[in-house]
N, C-alpha and C positions, 0 to 999 in steps of 0.2 A: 568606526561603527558606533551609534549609539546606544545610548540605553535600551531603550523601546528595542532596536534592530537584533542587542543582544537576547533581550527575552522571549524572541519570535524563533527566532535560529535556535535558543537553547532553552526554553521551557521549566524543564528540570536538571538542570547542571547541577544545584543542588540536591537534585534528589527528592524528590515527591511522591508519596502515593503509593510504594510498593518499594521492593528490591534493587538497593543496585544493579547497572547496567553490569555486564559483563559475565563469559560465559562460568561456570561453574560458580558466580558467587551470590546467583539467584535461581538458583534448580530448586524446583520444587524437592520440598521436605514432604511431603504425603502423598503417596503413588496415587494415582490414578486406576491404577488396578490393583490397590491394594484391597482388605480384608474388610467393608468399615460395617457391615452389618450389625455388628454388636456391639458398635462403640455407643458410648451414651451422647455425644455430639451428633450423630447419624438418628438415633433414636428423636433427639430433638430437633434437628428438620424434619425428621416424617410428623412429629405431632403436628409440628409450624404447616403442613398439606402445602410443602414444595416439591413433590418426589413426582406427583403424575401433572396432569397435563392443567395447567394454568392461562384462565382468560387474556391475562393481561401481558402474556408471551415470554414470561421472563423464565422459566422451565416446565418442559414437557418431556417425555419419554416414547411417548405415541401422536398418533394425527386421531379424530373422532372416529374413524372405524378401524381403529389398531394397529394400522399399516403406519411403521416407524422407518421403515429402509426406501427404497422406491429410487428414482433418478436424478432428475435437475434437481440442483441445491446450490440456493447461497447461501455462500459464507461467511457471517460478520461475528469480528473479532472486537469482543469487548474488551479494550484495555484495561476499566475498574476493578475488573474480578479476574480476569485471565481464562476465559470461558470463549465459547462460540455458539453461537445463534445458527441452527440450520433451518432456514427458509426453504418453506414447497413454493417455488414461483407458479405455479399452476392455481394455487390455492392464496397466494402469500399470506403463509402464518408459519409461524416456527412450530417445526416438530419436535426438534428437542434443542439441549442445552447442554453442553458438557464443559468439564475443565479438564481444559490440555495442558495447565503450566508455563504456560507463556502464549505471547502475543504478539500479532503484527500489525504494524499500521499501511503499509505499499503494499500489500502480499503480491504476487503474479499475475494480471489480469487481463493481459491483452489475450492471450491467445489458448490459458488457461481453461477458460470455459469451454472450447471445444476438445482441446487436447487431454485432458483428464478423462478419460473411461473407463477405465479401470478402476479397482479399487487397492490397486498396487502403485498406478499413477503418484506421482507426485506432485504437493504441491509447495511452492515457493515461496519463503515468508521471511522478513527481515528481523530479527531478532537478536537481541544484544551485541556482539563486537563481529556480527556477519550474519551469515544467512544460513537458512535450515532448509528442508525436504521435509514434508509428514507424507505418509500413504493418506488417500484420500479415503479411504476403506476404513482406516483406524485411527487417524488425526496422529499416529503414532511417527516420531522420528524416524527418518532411516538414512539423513546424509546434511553434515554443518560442512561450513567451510568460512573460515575466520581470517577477515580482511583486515583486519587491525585499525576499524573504526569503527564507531557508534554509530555512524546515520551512514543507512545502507540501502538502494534499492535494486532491485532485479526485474528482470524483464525474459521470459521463454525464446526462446526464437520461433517461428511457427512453423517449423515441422516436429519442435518439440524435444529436439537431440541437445541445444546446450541452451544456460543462461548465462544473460550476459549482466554483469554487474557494476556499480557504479556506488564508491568508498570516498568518501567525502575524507574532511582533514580529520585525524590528522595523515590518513593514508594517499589521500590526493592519487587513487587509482580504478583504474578498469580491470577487472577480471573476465574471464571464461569459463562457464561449468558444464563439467559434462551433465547432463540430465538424462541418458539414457542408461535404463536400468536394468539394461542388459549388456550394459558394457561393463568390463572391467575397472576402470576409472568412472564410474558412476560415484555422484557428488566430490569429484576433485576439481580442484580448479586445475585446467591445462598450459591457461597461459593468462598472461596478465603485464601492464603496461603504469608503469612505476612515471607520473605523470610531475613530480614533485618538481621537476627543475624546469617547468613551465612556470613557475611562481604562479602570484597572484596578486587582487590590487594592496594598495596600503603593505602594510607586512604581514601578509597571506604569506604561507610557504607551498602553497601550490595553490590550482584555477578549479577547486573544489568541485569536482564530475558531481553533479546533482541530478539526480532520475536517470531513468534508462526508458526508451522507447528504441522497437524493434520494426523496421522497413518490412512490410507483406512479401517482399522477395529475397527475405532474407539473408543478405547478401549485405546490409548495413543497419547501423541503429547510429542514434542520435544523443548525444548526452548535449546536456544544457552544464554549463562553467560558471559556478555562484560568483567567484571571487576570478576567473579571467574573464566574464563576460565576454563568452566568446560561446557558439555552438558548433561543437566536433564532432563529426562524422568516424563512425568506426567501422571496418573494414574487417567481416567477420573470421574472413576467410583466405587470406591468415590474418591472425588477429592483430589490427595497426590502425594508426588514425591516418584514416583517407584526407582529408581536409576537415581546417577551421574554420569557420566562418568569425568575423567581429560581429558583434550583435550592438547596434548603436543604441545609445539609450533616447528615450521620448523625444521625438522632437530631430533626431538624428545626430545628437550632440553625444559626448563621449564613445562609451563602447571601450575596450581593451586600449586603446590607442588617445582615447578624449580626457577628461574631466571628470564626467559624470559618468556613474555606474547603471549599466542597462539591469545588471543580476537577473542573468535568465534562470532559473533553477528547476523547472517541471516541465513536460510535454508529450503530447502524445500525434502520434501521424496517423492519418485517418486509413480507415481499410481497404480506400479507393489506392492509395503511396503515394498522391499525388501535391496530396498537402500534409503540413505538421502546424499543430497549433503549438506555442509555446507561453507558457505562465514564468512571470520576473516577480520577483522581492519588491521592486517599485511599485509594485500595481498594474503594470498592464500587461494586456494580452497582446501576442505576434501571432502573425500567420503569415505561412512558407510555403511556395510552392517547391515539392520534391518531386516535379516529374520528372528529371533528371537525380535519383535519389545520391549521387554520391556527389550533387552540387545544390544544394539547398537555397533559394532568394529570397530576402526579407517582399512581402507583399503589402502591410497594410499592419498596423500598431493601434489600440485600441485602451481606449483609458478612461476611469470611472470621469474625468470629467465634461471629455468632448463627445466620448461615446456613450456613458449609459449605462460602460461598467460596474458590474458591483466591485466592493472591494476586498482586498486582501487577495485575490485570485493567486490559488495555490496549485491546482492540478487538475487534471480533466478527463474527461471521456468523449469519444469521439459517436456519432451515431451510426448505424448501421447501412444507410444510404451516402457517409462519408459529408452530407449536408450542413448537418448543424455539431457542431462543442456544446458540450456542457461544463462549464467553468468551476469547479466552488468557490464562491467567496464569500467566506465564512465573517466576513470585514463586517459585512449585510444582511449574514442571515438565511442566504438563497444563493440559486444555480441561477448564472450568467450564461444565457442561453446566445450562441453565437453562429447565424447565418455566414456559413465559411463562402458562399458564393459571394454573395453581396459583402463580405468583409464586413460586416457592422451586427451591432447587439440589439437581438430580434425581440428580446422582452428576458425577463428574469422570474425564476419561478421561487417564490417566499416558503421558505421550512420552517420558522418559527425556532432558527436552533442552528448552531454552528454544525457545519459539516467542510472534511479537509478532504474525502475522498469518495469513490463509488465505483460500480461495478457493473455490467451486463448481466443478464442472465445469459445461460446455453444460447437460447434464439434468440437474445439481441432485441430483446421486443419490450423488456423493461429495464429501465435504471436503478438498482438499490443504491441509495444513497445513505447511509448512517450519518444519522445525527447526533452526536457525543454528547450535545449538551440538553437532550433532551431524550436518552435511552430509546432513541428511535430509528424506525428505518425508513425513508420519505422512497415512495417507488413514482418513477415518473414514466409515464406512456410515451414509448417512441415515434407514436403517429402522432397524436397530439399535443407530445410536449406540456403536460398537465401533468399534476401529483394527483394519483388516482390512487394513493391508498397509506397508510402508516399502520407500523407495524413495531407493537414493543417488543424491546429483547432485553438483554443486559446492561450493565454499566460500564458507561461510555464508550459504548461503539464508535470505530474510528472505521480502520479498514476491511476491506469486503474481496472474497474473490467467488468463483464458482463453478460449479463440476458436471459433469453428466451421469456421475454417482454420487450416494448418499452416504456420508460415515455409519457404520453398523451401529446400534444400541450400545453401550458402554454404561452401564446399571450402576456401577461406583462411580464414572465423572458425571453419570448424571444426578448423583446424590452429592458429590462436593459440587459442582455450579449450584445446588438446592441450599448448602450450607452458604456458600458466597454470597449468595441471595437475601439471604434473613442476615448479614452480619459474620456468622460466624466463617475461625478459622480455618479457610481448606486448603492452608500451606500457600511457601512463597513461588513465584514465579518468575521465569525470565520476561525482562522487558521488551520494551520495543522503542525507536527514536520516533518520537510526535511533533510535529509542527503545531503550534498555538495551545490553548487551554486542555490539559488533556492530563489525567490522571496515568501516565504511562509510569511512574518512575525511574525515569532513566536520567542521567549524567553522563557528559563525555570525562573519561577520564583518563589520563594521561595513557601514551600506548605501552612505558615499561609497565606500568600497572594491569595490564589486562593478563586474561589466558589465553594460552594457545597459540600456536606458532600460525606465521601466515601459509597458503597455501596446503592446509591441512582439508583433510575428507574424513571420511566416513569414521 
C-alpha cells in the first residue's frame, strides 16, 4: 500500500483535531445537561448572540414562529465541534444545534428514516472502538457495543429488530445487534462471525468487511471486502455468510484470485433489491444485479476515465424510484449521478466542496448531502437531480441520518454548540473513523490498547 493509499484509509492515525479514538478516553468532560447558566464561559456566548436563532444556520433554539420540536428531521453531524445540525426538510433550515459529545460519520440510513418514530427510537451511529444507540427524542445514549475496531459501520434491518455491523481490521468482523427496545438484549450483540482467517491481500490479516448495506427482504445484506476483494453475502437469519462473490478489478483482471486489487469497500442496494451499486478504493463504480438476492452478478463497472466518473467515489445513496445512484466523489468536488438502467454516468452534480456522504429525508424526496469542507449541506431534488438549496450548519459536517421525530430543546447543548461555535471550550468528545480530509480526530490504535470487552451492551 502506498503512501497516498495510507492517508485515505487512515486520515488521522495520528491524531487530529480532537480526542483520541477510543471508548472512555474521549467522553466528554462537560455534561450536556449540566448547570452552565452561571458560568462566565456561557455568559460570554450569550454576549457573542449564539444562544437564539442565527441566519447563517450555525445555532438556533427555535424555527421563526417558536415551534422547536415538530417531525421530519435531518440529522447532520458535524465532526469539528461534536454537535448536530437539525434540519426541518419541509422548510430546509436548521432549527437547532446541540452538542452531544461525539460524532458519527455512517450513522444508520437506509432504513432509519422510516423506522424511527418514536422519540424512544434509536438511532445508529458509529463512534470510537464500535457503535452507539441515542433515543432520537434526546440524542441521549441508551446502548454501545464495542467491536474492537476503529472504522465501523452499521446498517438497520428493515423491520428494524437487529443491526447488522461491519469491524474492519484490526477486528476483520460481522456482528448482530439486537435493536429492539423491547427486548431484553436490546443493544447486545447476539452473534457475530470472527472473519480473521480469511486473510487478506499482501499481509492483511483478514478481507477487511467494509460498509454494511441491508437486502429490502431482509433476509440478507452485503458487505464489500477492502483487503479480500471479494463481496459477501450474509445470511441474516442465522447469522452466516451465504456466498462470496470475487469482485475482479477494472478491466476484469485480478480480484481475490488476480494481480490487481478490485477494493470494493462501500455500497448500497436499491429499494427496488434488484440491484446494488458498489463504490472501490480504485475509483470505480460496480453495478449488481440482486434479483436473485443471495447471488449477486457483476453487470457493468464504471470509471472516472471511460465513463465520466468523478473521482474518489466513496459511497452512495440510491433514489427513491431505485433509477439513479448518487455517488460522492469528493476526488471532484460533486455527486456522480448514475443511470442504473442504462449502466452509465448521466451527468454529476458540482458542491463547490468535498462531501464523503448523504441522506434521504422521511419521503425520500430530497438528498442532504453534507459538505465538510465548506460547513454546508448541498440538498439535491429527487425529480430533478438538481441542488436546489444550501444550507449552513456546523464544522465539518460529514454524516447525515434522519427521523420522523424531532430531538426535544436541550437549552445547555444548545448553549455549548453556541460556545463550540465562537471557539470556546465545551469539552472533549468521542470521535468517529472519517475517510479523506476531515477534522474527526481519530487514530486506529492497537486492540490491547482500547476499552472494553468485545460483545458488550448496554
Amino acid at each position: 500500500m502506498t503512501d497516498g493509499d495510507e492517508a485515505r484509509l487512515y486520515p488521522n492515525r495520528e491524531g487530529r483535531g480532537g480526542a483520541a479514538d477510543g471508548a472512555g478516553d474521549g467522553r466528554a468532560n462537560v455534561s450536556r445537561r449540566g448547570l452552565l447558566a452561571g458560568s462566565a464561559t456561557a455568559g460570554a456566548a450569550l454576549t457573542a448572540g449564539c444562544s437564539g436563532d442565527r441566519s447563517d444556520g450555525g445555532t438556533a433554539t427555535a424555527t421563526a414562529d417558536g415551534d422547536a420540536t415538530g417531525g421530519d428531521t435531518v440529522v447532520v453531524f458535524n465532526t469539528g465541534d461534536a454537535t448536530v445540525s437539525l434540519v426541518d426538510p419541509a422548510r430546509d433550515e436548521v432549527v437547532d444545534t446541540q452538542h452531544v459529545g461525539l460524532s458519527s460519520s455512517f450513522p444508520s440510513n437506509q432504513y432509519a428514516p422510516d423506522l424511527t418514530t418514536a422519540p424512544e427510537d434509536p438511532l445508529w451511529l458509529n463512534v470510537g472502538r464500535g457503535v452507539r444507540a441515542v433515543a432520537a427524542g434526546s440524542l441521549s445514549e441508551v446502548a454501545r457495543v464495542e467491536t474492537g475496531s476503529g472504522s465501523n459501520w452499521q446498517e438497520l434491518t428493515p423491520d428494524g429488530a437487529s443491526v447488522v455491523v461491519s469491524a474492519r481490521e484490526p477486528a476483520h468482523a460481522n456482528l448482530l445487534v439486537d435493536a429492539d427496545r423491547g427486548s431484553e438484549t436490546f443493544g447486545e450483540a447476539t452473534a457475530e462471525l470472527d472473519r480473521t482467517d480469511e486473510g487478506g491481500r499482501g499481509d492483511r490479516e483478514g478481507p477487511g468487511p467494509c460498509d454494511v448495506t441491508v437486502h429490502p427482504d431482509g433476509e440478507f445484506a452485503y458487505v464489500p471486502d477492502l483487503f479480500g476483494d471479494t463481496l459477501t453475502v450474509l445470511r441474516l437469519d442465522p447469522f452466516e455468510i451465504e456466498r462470496q462473490v470475487d469482485v475482479p478489478a477494472t478491466g476484469g483482471d485480478g480480484g481475490s484470485s488476480g494481480d490487481a486489487a478490485s477494493a470494493p469497500w462501500m455500497g448500497t442496494v436499491a429499494p427496488s433489491g434488484d440491484r446494488l451499486i458498489v463504490e472501490h478504493r480504485t475509483g470505480t463504480e460496480s453495478l449488481w444485479d440482486t434479483s436473485d438476492p443471495a447471488s449477486p452478478e457483476l453487470l457493468a463497472q464504471l470509471t472516472p476515465d471511460a465513463d465520466g466518473l468523478g473521482e474518489g467515489a466513496l459511497t452512495s445513496e440510491v433514489g427513491p424510484d431505485s433509477r439513479y445512484g448518487y455517488v460522492f466523489t469528493p476526488g471532484t468536488d460533486d455527486v456522480s449521478v448514475i443511470d442504473i438502467e442504462a449502466q452509465e454516468v448521466s451527468g454529476r452534480i458540482e458542491l463547490g466542496g468535498s462531501a464523503f456522504a448523504g441522506t434521504w429525508d422521511p419521503a425520500r424526496e430530497k438528498l442532504y448531502v453534507p459538505v465538510q469542507t465548506s460547513d454546508e449541506v448541498a440538498v439535491i431534488d429527487a425529480d430533478s437531480r438538481e441542488l436546489v438549496e444550501r444550507i449552513s450548519v456546523g464544522s465539518a459536517p460529514y454524516g447525515a441520518t434522519a427521523a420522523r421525530v424531532r430531538p426535544e430543546p436541550d437549552g445547555s447543548a444548545s448553549l455549548l454548540a453556541a460556545m463550540a461555535a465562537v471557539g470556546l471550550d465545551a469539552g472533549e468528545a468521542d470521535t468517529t473513523y472519517c475517510i479523506g480530509n476531515c477534522a474527526c480526530g481519530h487514530r486506529l490504535r492497537p486492540l490491547e490498547e482500547s476499552a472494553g470487552p468485545r460483545l458488550s451492551g448496554r
